[in-house]
N, C-alpha and C positions, 0 to 999 in steps of 0.2 A: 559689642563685647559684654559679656555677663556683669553682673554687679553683685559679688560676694555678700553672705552677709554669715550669721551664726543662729541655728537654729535646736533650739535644745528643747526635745521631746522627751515630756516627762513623762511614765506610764506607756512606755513605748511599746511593750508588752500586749497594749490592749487588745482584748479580741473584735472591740466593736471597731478600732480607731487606730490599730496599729499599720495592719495591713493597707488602708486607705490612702496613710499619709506616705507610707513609701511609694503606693503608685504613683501620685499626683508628686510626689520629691521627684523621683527617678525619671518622670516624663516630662520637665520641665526643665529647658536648658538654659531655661534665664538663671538658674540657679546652679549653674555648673561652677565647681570651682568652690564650693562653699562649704563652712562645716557642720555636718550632722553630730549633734552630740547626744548617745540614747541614754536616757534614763530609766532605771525601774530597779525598786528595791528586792523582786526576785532573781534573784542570778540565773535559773534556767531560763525563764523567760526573755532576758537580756540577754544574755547569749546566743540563745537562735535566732533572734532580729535582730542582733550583730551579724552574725553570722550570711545571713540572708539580704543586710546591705552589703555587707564584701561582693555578695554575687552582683546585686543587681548594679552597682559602682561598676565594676569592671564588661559587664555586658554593657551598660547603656554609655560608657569613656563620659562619664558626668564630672570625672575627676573629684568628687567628692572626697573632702579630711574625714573621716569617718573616727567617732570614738565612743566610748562606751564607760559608764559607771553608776555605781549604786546610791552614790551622793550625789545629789546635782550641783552642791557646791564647788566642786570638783571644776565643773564645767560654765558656773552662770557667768563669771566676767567674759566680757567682749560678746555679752549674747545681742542680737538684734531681735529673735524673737523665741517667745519659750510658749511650745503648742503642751497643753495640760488634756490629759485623758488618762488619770489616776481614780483607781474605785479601789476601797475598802473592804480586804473581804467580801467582792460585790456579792456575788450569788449566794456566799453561806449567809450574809448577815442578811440579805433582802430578803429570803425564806424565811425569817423570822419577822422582821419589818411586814411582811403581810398574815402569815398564819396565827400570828399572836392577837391583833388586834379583831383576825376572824372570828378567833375563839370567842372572843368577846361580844361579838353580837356586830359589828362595824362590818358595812357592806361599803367595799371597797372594789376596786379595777384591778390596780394593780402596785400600790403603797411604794413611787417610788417618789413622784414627783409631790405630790399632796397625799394629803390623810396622814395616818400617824406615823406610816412609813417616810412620805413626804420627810415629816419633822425630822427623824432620828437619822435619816439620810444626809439631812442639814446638819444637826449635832454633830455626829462623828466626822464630815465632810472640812466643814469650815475652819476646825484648828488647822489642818494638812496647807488647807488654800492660806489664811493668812500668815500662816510660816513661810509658805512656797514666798509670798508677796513681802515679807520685810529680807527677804534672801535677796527677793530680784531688786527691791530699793536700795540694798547695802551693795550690789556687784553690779546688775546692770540697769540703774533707773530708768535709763530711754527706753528698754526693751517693750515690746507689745507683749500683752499674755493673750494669747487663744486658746480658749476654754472648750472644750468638747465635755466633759466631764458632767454629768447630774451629781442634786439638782439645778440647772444651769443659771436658771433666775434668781434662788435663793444665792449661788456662789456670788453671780455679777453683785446682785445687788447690799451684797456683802463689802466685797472690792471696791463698789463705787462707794460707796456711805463712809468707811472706814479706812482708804489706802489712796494714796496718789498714784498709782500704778495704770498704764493704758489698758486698757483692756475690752476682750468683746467673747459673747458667747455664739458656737456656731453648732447651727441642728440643722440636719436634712428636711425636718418637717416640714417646712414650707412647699419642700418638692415633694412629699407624699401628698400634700393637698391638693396640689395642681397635678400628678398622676391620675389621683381621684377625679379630679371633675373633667380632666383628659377622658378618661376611661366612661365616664356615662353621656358624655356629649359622641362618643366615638372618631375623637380626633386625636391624632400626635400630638404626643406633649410639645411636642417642640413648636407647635403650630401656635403655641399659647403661651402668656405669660399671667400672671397672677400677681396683686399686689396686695399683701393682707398684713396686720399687725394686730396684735394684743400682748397675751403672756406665752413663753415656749411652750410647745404644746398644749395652746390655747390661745390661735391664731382665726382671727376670720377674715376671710378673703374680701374684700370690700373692692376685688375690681378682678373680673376674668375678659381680657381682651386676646384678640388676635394678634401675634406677633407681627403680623409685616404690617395689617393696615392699620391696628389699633383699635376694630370695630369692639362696641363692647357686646361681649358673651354672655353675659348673665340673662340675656330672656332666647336661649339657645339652648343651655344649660338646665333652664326654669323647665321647659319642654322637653327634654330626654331624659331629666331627672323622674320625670311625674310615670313614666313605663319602665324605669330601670328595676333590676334586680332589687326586689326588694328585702333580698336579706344581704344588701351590701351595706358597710357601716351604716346599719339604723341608725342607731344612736345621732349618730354625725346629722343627718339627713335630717331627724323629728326636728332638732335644733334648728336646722335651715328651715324649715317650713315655721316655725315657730317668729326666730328673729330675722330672717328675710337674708340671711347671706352664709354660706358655708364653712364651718370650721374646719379645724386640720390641728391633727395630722392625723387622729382616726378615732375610734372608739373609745380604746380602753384608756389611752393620753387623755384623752379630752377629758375621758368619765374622771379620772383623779381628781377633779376639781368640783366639783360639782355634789349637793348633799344626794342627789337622785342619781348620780354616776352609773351606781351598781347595776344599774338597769342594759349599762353596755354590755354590761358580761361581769362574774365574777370567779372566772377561773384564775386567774394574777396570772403572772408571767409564767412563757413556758422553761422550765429551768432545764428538762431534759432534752429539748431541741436545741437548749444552750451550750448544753454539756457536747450532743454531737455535735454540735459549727465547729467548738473550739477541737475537737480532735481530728477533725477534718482540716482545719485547719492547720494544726502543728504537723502534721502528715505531707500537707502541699509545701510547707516551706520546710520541711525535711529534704521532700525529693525536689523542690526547684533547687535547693542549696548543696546536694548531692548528683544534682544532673541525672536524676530517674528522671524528671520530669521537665520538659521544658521553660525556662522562667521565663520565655518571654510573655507565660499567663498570666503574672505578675504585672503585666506592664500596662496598663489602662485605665482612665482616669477612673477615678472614683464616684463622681458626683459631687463629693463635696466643696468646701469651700477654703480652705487655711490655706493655700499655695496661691490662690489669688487675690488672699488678703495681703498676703505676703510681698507679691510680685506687685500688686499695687501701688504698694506701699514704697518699693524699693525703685519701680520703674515709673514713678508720676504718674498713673493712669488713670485717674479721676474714675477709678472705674464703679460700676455698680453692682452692688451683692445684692440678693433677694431678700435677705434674710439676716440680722444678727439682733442678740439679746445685746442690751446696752445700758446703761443706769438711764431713769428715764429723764429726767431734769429738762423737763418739757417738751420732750418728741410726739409725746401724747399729752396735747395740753389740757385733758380733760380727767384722767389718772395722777395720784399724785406724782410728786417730783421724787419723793424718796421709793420709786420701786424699781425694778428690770422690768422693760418691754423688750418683746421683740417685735423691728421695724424694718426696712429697707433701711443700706447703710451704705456712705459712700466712702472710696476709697483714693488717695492719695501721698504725694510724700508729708503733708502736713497729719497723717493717720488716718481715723476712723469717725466718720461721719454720720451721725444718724440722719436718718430721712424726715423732716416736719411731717406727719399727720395728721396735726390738727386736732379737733374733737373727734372721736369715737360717733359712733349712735348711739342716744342715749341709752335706748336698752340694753344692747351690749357694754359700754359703761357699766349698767346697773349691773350687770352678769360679772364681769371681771371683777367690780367692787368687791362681791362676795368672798372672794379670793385672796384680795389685797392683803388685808387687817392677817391673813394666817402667814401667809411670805413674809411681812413686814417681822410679825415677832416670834416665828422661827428664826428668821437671823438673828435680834435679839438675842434669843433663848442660846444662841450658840454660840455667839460672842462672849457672851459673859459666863456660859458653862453652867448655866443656873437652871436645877431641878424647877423654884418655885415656877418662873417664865418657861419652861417646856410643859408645865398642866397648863398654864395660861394657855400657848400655843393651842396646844390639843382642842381647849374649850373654842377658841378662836375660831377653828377649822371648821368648814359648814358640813364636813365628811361624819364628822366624829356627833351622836344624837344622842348619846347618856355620858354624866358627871361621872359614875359609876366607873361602867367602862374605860373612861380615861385613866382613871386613878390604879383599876390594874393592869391596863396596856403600858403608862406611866412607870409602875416597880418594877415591869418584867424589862422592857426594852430597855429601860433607865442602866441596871444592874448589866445587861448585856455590852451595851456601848460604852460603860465605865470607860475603859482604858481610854476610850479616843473623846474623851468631854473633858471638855477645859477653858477656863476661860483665857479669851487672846486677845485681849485689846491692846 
């Protein structure tokens, strides 16, 4: 028999994360019986992904409570878990977040997760999350929060330093990396498993083995790598030849971190490929929700992971995720305690588990270190809502190469994000 619980999706709306989480809700009967409750403070957006769990509720007899509102307050008592995939303004404000600091002379990827983009991302992000977090300690404090949401390590390591609230951040990235080394060894991903940690979107694989026997892969890999396409993620690849094990999850992720990044490419994100998914996308769940189109398209796992956090969690199943960012407080006992890694994480009814890793390689150590000191007071800088600690940030970041610069990427983004800088301690 199912085991009910309450699951309150906030940013239900998303283009990256909406659609996902109703496939992997709606395909999993462990969760029949349970309530959905959507969040998101745009009412058209809410509305169609209302509208489009009515369908897939009644097609797949999940018997799902289904409900819907613009408060999440509305909704958070009696929650078990509240999956977060809320963005700000994402694409008007993130086309500033990178063409601003371009103007400036900063060679950058793509300014979401680091560089000055990184920062302001964090700024305006973090008042939202710890609101969301003294909401869910005042109505539901046992609840888990599942973070889909950038920037994911600054959020956690927010949540973990600052709030007693459970929580874990979850990215596909770890399975773009193991696609990648799938794809130049020319084997099924599924023939392979991969076990890697660092920062989100600055993971390196430190084990490619075979799924059934366990053999390891990496001088298999060494070998089909050394013929592969070589305009397939360079960037990723020089790094592997350099520190001896492969990052993930690809270029232009990886490049945010890094003061040589821009070498990955410096086009930023495509916004006009953005713009088509998302009206391609309101068009499919138009016609699945109006029966031009069959829903049963709709109905296929995702890839991701929040439904087998969840089910883990609910049915004891000690089970194993590849992947979660988690406050680090010694999972990598060689990074400090006060950061977000992401590590392999286990799962049960006692929660969420990280996986020991132990030390790093030192180099890679040294390489993450660089990173550190700029996560660490970005959070900071966003907590306390303080202009002075956001130039600090900026100088921090190994992206950012003139004082100058800072200071007017600093007045322009600063004056931009007004409304959502605050201090929230």
């Amino acid at each position: 028999m199912a085991k009910q619980t309450k699951i309150v999706f906030i940013g239900a709306g998303s283009k990256s994360f909406g659609l996902s989480m109703f496939k992997d809700i709606f395909m999993c009967r462990e969760l029949e019986g349970s309530t959905l409750s959507l969040v998101d403070i745009d009412p058209e957006n809410l509305e169609r992904m209302y509208n489009l769990a009515l369908v897939l509720n009644q097609k797949t007899g999940m018997n799902l409570r289904i409900e819907k509102t613009t408060d999440r307050r509305d909704v958070l008592s009696g929650a078990g878990f509240i999956v977060n995939s809320l963005a700000i303004e994402r694409c008007e404000l993130w086309k500033k977040d990178f063409q601003i600091p371009k103007k400036y002379g900063i060679r950058h990827t793509l300014g979401e997760n680091g560089g000055p983009g990184g920062l302001f991302f964090t700024m305006r992000t973090i008042p939202v999350i710890m609101d969301i977090a003294r909401d869910i300690e005042a109505l539901c404090p046992d609840a888990y929060f599942l973070n889909f949401s950038n920037p994911e390590s600054r959020i956690i390591l927010a949540l973990g330093k600052y709030t007693p609230i459970k929580c874990v951040g979850l990215c596909h990235g770890i399975f773009m990396g193991a696609n990648d080394v799938a794809r130049i060894m020319g084997k099924p991903v599924a023939e392979i498993e991969v076990f890697g940690a660092g920062f989100n979107h600055f993971q390196w694989l430190l084990q490619i083995r075979g799924k059934a026997a366990g053999e390891d892969l990496y001088p298999r890999f060494k070998a089909a790598e050394a013929s592969f396409d070589p305009g397939f993620e360079p960037f990723c690849r020089k790094l592997y030849h350099t520190f001896g094990y492969y990052p993930s999850c690809s270029d232009d992720h990886v490049g945010e971190y890094l003061p040589y990044g821009w070498e990955a490419g410096e086009e930023g994100y495509d916004f006009g490929q953005d713009e088509s998914e998302r009206v391609k996308m309101r068009e499919n769940i138009r016609d699945w929700t109006n029966g031009t189109k069959p829903v049963e398209e709709a109905l296929s796992w995702s890839g991701e992971r929040a439904v087998q956090v969840i089910t883990g969690i609910l049915y004891n199943k000690n089970v194993k995720i590849e992947s979660g960012i988690v406050y680090n407080n010694g999972a990598i006992h060689n990074l400090p305690a006060d950061l977000a890694v992401e590590v392999p994480i286990a799962v049960d009814i006692n929660g969420i588990h990280p996986v020991s890793v132990g030390d790093l390689p030192g180099s890679i150590q040294k390489l993450l270190m660089l990173q550190a000191g700029a996560q660490q007071w970005a959070v900071e800088a966003a907590v306390y809502g303080s202009r002075e600690m956001a130039m600090q940030a900026l100088l921090v970041d190994p992206v950012v190469n003139s004082m100058d610069a800072a200071e007017k990427i600093l007045g322009e983004l600063w004056e931009i994000n007004k409304p959502y800088i605050r201090k929230c301690l």
